[in-house]
C-alpha positions as CSV (number, residue, x, y, z in Angstrom):
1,X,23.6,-25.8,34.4
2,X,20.7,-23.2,34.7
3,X,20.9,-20.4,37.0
4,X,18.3,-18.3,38.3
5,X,18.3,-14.9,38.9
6,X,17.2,-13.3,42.2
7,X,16.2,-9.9,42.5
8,X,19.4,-8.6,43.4
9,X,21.1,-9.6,40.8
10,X,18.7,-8.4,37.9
11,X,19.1,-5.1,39.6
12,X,23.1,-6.0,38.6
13,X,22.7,-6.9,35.7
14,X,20.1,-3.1,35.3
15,X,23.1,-1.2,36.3
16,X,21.8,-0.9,40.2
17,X,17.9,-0.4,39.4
18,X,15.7,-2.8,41.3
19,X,12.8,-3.6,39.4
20,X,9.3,-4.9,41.0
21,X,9.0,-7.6,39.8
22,X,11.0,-10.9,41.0
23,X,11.8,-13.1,38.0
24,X,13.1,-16.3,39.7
25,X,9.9,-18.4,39.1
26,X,7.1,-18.1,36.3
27,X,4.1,-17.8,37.8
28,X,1.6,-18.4,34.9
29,X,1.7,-22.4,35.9
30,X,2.6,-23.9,39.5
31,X,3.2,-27.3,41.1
32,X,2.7,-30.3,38.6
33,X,2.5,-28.4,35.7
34,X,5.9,-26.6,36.5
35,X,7.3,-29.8,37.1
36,X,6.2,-30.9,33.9
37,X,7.7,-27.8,32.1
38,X,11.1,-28.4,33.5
39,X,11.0,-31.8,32.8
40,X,10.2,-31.2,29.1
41,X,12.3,-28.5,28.6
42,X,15.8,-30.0,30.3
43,X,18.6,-31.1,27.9
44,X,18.6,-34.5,26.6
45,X,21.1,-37.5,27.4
46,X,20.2,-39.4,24.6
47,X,20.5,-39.2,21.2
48,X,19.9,-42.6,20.1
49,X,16.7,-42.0,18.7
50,X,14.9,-38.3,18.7
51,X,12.9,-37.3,21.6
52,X,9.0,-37.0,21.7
53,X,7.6,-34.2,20.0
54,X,10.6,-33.0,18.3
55,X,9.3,-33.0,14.8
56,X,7.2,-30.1,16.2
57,X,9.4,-27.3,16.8
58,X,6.2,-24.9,17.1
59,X,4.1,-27.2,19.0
60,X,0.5,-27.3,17.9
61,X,1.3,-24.1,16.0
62,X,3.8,-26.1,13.6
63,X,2.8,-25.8,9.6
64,X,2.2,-29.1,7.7
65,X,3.1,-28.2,4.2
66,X,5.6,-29.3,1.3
67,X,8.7,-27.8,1.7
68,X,9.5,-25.1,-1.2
69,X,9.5,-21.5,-1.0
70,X,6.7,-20.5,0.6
71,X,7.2,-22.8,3.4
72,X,8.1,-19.8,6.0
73,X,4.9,-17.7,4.7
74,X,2.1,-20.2,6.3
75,X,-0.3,-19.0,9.6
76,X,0.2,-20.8,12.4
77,X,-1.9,-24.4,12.1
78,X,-3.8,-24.2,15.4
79,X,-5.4,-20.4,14.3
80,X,-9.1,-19.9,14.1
81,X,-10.9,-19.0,10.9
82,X,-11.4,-15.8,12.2
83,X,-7.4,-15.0,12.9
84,X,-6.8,-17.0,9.4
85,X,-8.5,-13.8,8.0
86,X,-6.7,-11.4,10.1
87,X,-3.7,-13.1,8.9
88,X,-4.5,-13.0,5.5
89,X,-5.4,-9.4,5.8
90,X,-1.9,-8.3,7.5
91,X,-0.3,-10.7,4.8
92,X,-1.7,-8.1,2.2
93,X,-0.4,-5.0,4.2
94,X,3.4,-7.0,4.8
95,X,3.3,-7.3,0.8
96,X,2.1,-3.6,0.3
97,X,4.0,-1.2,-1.9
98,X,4.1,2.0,-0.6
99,X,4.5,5.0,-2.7
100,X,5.2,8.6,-2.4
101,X,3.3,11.4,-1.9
102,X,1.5,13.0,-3.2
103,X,-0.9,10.1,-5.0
104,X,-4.0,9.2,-6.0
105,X,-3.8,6.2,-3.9
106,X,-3.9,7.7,-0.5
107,X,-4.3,5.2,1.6
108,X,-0.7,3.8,0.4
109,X,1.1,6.9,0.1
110,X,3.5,8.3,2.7
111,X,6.7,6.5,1.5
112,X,10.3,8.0,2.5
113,X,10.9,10.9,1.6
114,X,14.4,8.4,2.2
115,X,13.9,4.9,2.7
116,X,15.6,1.8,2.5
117,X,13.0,-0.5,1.1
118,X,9.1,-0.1,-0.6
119,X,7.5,-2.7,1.5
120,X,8.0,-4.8,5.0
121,X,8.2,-8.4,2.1
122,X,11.1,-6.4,0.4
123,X,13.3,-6.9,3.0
124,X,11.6,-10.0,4.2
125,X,11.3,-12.0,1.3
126,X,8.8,-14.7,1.5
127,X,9.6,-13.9,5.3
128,X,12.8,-15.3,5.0
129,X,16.2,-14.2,5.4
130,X,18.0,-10.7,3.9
131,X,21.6,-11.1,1.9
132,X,24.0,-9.1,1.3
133,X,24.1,-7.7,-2.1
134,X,24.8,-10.3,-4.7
135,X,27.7,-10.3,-7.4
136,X,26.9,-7.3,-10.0
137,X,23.9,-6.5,-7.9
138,X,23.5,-2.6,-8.2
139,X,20.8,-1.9,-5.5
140,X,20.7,-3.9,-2.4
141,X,17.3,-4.2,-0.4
142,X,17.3,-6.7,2.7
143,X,20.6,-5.2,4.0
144,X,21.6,-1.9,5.2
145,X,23.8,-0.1,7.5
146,X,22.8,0.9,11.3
147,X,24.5,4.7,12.1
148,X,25.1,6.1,15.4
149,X,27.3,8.6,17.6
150,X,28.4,7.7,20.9
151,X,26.0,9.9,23.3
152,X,26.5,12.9,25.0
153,X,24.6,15.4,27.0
154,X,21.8,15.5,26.5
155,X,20.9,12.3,25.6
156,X,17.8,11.8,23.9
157,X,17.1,8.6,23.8
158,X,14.2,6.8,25.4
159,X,14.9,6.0,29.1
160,X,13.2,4.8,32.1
161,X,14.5,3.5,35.4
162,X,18.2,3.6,34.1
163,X,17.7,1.6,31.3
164,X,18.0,2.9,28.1
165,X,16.8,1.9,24.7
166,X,18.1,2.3,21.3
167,X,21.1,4.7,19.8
168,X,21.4,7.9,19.2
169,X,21.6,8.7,15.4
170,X,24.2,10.4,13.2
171,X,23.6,14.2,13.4
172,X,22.9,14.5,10.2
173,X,21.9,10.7,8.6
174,X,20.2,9.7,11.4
175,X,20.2,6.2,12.7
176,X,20.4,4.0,9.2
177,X,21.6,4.8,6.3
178,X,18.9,5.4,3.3
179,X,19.7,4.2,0.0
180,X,16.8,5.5,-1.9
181,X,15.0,8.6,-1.9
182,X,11.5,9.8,-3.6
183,X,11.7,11.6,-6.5
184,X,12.8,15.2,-6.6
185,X,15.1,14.1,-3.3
186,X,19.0,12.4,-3.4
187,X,19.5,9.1,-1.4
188,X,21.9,9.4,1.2
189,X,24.6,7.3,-0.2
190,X,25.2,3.7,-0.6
191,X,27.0,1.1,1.3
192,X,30.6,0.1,0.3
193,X,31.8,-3.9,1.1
194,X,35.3,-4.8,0.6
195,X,36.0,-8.0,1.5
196,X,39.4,-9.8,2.2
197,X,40.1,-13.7,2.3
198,X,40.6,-15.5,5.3
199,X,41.6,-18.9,5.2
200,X,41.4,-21.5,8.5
201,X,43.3,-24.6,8.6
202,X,40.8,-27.3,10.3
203,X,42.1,-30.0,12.2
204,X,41.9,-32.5,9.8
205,X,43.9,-30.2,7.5
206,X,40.5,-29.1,5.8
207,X,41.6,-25.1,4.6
208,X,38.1,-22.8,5.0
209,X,38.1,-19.6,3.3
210,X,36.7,-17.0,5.6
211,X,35.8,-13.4,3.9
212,X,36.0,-10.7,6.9
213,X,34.2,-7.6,5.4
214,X,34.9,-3.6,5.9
215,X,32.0,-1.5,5.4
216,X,32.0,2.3,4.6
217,X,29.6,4.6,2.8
218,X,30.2,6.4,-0.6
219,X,28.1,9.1,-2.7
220,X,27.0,11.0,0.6
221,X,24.7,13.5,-0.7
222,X,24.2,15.6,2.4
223,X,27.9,16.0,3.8
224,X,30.0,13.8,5.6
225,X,29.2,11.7,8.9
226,X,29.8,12.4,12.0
227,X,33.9,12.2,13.1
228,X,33.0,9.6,15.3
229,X,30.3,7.9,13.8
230,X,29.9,4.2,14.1
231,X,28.5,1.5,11.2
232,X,26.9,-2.2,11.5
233,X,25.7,-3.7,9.0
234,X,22.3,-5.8,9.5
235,X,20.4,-8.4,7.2
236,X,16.9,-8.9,7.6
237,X,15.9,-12.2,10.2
238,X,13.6,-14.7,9.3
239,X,9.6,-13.9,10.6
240,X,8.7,-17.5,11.8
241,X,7.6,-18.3,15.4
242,X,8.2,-14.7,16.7
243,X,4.8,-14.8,18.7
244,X,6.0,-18.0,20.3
245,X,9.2,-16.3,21.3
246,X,7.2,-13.2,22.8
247,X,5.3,-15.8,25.0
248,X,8.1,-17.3,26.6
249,X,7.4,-16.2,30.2
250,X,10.9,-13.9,30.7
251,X,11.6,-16.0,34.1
252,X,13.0,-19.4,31.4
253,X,15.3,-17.1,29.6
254,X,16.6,-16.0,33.1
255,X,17.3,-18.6,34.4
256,X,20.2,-19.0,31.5
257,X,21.4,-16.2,32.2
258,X,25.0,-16.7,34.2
259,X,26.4,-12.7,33.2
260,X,29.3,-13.2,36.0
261,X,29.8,-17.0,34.7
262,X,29.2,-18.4,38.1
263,X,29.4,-22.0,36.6
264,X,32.4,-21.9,35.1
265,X,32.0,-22.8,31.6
266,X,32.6,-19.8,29.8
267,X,29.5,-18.9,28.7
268,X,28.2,-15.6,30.5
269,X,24.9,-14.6,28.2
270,X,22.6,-11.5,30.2
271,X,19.3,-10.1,29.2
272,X,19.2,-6.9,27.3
273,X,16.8,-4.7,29.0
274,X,15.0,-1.9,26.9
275,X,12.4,0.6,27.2
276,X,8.8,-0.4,25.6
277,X,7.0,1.9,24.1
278,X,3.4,1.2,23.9
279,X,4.0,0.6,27.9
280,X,6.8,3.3,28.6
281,X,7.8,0.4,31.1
282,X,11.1,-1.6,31.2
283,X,11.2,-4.9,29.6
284,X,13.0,-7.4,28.1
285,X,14.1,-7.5,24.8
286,X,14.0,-10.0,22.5
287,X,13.9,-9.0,19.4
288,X,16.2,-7.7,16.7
289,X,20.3,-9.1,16.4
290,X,21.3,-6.9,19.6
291,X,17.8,-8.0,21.4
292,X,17.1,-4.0,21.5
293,X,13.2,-4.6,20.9
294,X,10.8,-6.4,23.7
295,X,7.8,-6.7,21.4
296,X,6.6,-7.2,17.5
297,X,4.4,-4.0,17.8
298,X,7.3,-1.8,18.1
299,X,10.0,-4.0,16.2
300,X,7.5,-3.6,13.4
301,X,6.4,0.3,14.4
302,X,10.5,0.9,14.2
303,X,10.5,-1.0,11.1
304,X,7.8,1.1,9.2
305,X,9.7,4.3,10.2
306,X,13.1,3.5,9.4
307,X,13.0,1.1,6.7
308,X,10.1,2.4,4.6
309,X,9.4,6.2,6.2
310,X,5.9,5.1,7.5
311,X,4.8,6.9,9.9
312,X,2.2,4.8,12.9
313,X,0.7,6.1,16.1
314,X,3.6,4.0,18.2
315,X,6.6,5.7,16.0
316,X,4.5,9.1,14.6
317,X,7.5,10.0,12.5
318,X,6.0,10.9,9.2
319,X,9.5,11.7,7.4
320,X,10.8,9.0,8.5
321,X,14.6,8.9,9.4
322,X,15.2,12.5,8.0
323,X,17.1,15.0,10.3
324,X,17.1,18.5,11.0
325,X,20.0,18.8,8.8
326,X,18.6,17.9,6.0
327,X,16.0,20.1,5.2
328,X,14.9,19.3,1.8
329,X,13.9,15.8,3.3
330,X,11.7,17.7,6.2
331,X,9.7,19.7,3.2
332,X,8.7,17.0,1.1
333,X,4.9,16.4,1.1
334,X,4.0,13.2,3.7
335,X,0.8,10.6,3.7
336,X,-0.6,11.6,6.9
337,X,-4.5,12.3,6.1
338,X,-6.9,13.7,9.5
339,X,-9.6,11.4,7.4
340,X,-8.0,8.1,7.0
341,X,-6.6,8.2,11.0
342,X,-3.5,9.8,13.2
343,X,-0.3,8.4,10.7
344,X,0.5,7.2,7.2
345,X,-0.7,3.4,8.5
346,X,-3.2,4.2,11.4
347,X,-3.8,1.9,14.1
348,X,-5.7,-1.3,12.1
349,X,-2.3,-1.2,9.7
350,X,0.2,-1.7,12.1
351,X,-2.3,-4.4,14.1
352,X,-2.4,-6.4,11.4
353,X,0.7,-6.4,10.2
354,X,1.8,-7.1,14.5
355,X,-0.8,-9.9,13.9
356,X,0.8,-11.5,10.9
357,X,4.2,-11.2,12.4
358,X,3.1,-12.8,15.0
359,X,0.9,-16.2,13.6
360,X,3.5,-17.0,11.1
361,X,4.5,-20.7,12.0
362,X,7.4,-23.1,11.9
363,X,7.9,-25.6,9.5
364,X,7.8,-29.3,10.7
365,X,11.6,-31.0,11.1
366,X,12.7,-33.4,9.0
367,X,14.3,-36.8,9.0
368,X,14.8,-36.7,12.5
369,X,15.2,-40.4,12.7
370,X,18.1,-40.4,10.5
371,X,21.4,-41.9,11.6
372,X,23.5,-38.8,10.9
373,X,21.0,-36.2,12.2
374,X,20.9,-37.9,15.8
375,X,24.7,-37.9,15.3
376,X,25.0,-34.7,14.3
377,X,22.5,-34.0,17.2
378,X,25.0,-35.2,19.4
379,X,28.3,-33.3,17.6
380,X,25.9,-30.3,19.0
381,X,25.3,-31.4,22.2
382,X,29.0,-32.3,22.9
383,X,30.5,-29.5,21.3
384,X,28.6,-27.0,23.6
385,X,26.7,-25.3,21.2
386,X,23.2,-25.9,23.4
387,X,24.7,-23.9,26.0
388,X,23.7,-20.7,23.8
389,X,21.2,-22.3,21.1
390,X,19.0,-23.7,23.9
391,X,16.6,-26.3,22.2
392,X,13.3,-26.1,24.3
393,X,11.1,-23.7,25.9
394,X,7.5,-23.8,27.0
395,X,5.3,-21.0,26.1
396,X,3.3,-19.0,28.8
397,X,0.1,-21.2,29.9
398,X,-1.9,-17.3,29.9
399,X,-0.9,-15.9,26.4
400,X,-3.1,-13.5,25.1
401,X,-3.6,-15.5,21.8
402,X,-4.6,-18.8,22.6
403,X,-2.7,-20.4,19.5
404,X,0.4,-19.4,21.6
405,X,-0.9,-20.7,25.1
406,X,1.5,-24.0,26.9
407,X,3.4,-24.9,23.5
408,X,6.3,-27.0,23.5
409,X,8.9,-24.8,21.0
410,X,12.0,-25.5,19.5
411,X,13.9,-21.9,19.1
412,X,17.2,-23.1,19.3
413,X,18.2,-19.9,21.4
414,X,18.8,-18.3,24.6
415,X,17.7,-15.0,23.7
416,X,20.4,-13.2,25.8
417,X,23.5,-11.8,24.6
418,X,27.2,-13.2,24.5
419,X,30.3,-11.5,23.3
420,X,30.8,-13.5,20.5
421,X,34.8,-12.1,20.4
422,X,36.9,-9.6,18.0
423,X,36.0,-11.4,14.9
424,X,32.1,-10.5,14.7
425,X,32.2,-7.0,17.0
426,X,31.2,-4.2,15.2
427,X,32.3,-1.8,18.3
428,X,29.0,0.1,18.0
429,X,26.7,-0.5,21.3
430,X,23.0,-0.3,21.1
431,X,20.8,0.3,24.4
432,X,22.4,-2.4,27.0
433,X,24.6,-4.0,24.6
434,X,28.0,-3.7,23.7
435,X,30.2,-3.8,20.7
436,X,30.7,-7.6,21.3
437,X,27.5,-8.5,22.0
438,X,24.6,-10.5,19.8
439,X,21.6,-11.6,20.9
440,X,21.8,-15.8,20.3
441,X,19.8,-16.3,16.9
442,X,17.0,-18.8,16.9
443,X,18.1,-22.1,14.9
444,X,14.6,-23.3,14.0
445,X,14.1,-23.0,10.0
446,X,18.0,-22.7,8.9
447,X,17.8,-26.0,7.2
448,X,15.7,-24.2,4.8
449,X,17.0,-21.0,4.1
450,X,18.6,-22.2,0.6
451,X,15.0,-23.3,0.0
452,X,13.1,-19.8,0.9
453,X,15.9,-17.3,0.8
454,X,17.5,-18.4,-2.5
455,X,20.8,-18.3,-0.3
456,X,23.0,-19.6,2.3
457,X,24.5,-16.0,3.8
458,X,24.6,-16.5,7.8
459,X,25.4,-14.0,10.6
460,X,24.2,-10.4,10.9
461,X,26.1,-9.2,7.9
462,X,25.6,-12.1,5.6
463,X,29.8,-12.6,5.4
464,X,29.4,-16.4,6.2
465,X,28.5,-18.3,2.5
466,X,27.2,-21.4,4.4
467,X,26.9,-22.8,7.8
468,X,30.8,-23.6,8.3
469,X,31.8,-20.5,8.2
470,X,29.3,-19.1,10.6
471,X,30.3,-21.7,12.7
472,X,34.4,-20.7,12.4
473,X,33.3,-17.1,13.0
474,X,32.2,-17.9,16.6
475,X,34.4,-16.6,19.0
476,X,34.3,-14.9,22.3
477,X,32.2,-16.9,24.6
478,X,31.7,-19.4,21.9
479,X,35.0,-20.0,21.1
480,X,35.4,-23.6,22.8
481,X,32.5,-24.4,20.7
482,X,34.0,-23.6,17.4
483,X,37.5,-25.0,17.6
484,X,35.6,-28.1,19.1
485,X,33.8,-28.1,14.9
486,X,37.2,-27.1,13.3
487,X,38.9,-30.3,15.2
488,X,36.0,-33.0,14.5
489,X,36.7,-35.4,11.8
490,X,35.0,-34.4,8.4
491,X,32.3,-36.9,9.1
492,X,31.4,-35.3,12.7
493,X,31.3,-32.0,11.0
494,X,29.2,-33.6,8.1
495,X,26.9,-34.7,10.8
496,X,26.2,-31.8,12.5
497,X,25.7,-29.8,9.8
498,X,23.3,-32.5,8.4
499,X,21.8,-31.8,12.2
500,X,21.6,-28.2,11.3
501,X,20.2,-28.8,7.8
502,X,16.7,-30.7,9.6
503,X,16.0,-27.9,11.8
């Protein structure tokens, strides 16, 4: 059951602010071709055969290519030959390798001083999905640990209207923790994972071995945290379809929105509101595992600063994640050249690499005819795991880019946040979310993580080693869900996760 939020209570759900703007009804299409949208986009009853267009999870955008390891690294198929090029040209900046300064190649110096990765592709390789470090592996890449205090006065953080955005930072490591340094400089330390076994009994007597992880840091190099000082872990997402997700008009993920679980059903998911900064305006975020971003530009503007110390005209920070306390990061040379633009990547870098991030497409589903997938289709349905991994949207009908304009998408997601219970909190709240809370992760493209990733670690900290145990680590609001998988018979469960695998 959808519900749709009036005024009143998004100014709830914004801790008393009333915003301008009435979400109950998108406005960018009216009349028939509303009708049409809701028609189109309301849950199926029927799962004897698949429904029409569902091969195309990206609508007209959806890539057309053999499946192997490159298959999340293809531009949308409905892009121009002009945007092909831009593509191609932000392609060549996501797979740059940035170095330190100073170097004879100045337009790629400006790396660190501390960083966590050389490049936006070393995190996201071939735009897939980060892991956790692998057996024996020395240096990990695509995963690292979020650091933050609980505020206090002053805050700094960016606010606006009584929303605010982000964290604030350890006083002295700042808001991530960097595992490498330039040379002549000591990394801040490296992340510690100690996991212990957890086994589940499953209904058919099936024993799952969970492995619930604790995280902490070792080899600090510039004294100790903060006392009070809060970790998450955080693996890179998967890049595909994010400019269809920014072009879902913000009244559809509303209108799923039931925060005081008015329906009954247990599911209460509520937007995360944050502060945009190429706006300064309140918006809705969307992006990132806690939804703390609203748009690509500054996901990938905060990306460049805190992953790789890149400093752009959105996030001007030239050192990077370096704080007053460590001083020896703050002296070290930076790439910031008057001639070359304002920043280390001026304005045409980080609008590229928006534009790539945002034209990467979906791959096409596969056997969606099959027997077992429409079962397992069902298993979905009737275990209630639509009710957060909502199938269908209907992009806005006046996107800027016309390859995102009225497309029928397949996200699998709500895009709000649920408490997803004890087992998954990391206790560390980030702008309007709390320690329980994840934003609901888009579905589309799982079925080929083993494919493009070289793996098959789910869930923001890569613990799950395939997609039963992400599914048994559901709890909170999803917990009906998940002991509805753990008591299906092993060909139910089969099924579903053959379901899963097509997507």
């Amino acid at each position: 059951m959808q519900v749709r939020l009036t005024l009143a209570l998004i100014a709830l759900l914004a801790g008393g602010m009333v915003f301008a703007q009435d979400y109950g009804v998108r406005t960018d299409v009216t009349g028939d071709d509303l009708a049409r949208v809701r028609a189109v986009t309301a849950p199926t009853t029927d799962f004897s055969k698949p429904e029409s267009f569902e091969t195309n999870p990206a609508g007209k955008a959806t890539t057309r290519f053999s499946v192997n390891q490159d298959s999340f690294s293809h531009f949308q198929d409905n892009l121009t030959f002009e945007q092909e090029e831009q593509f191609k040209l932000g392609n060549a900046l996501f797979r740059k390798i940035w170095v330190s300064s100073p170097s004879s190649t100045q337009a790629s110096d400006g790396l660190g001083p501390l960083f966590n990765a050389r490049g936006c592709q070393s995190c996201h390789i071939k735009d897939g999905r980060g892991h956790p470090p692998f057996e024996g592996q020395a240096e990990n890449v695509s995963m690292f640990l979020r650091l933050s205090v609980p505020p206090s006065e002053p805050d700094t953080r960016l606010a606006m209207d009584g929303v605010v955005a982000g964290e604030v930072g350890d006083p002295t490591y700042g808001t991530q923790l960097q595992d490498f340094a330039v040379p002549g400089l000591a990394a801040e330390g490296r992340m510690v994972i100690d996991y212990t076994d957890l086994p589940v009994t499953l209904g058919d007597g099936t024993i799952v071995t969970l492995r619930a992880p604790k995280y902490s840091v070792a080899d600090l190099a510039y004294g100790p945290l903060a006392d009070d000082v809060m970790l998450s872990p955080r693996l890179a997402n998967p890049m595909i379809g994010l400019g269809l997700v920014e072009n879902i008009p913000a009244e559809d993920i509303f209108a799923n929105a039931d925060p005081d679980d008015a329906n009954g059903d247990g599911i209460s998911g509520r937007p995360n509101w944050t502060v945009a900064p190429e706006t300064n305006t309140v918006m809705l975020g969307r992006f990132g595992w806690k939804a703390g971003m609203a748009t690509i530009r500054s996901q990938s503007a905060a990306a460049f600063a805190g992953d790789i110390g890149i400093s752009t005209p959105l996030v001007n920070l030239p050192h990077g994640d370096c704080t007053e306390n460590q001083p020896a990061c703050l002296a070290m040379p930076t790439g910031e050249q008057a001639r070359l633009g304002v920043s280390e990547a001026p304005d045409p870098v980080l609008d590229l690499v928006t534009f790539y991030a945002q034209t990467l497409g979906v791959p096409e589903r596969r056997d969606v005819k099959s027997d077992n997938i429409l079962a397992g289709k069902e298993a979905f349905y009737t275990a209630g795991c639509a009710s957060c991994h909502v199938p269908k949207f209907v992009t806005s009908k006046t996107a800027e880019n016309p390859a995102h304009r009225f497309q029928l998408i397949w996200p699998y997601s709500d895009f709000l946040l649920h408490d997803m219970g004890e087992g998954l909190a990391d206790h560390r709240p980030e702008g309007q979310a709390d320690g329980y809370e994840w934003r609901t992760p888009p579905l589309w493209g799982i079925g080929l993580t083993q494919t493009v990733s070289c793996h098959t670690f789910f869930l923001h900290d890569g613990r799950a080693r395939n997609l039963t145990e992400a599914i048994l680590w559901h709890g909170g609001e999803a917990q009906a869900s998940r002991d509805a998988f753990a008591a299906m018979t092993a060909k139910q469960r089969a099924d579903l996760l053959e379901f899963l695998g097509s997507l």
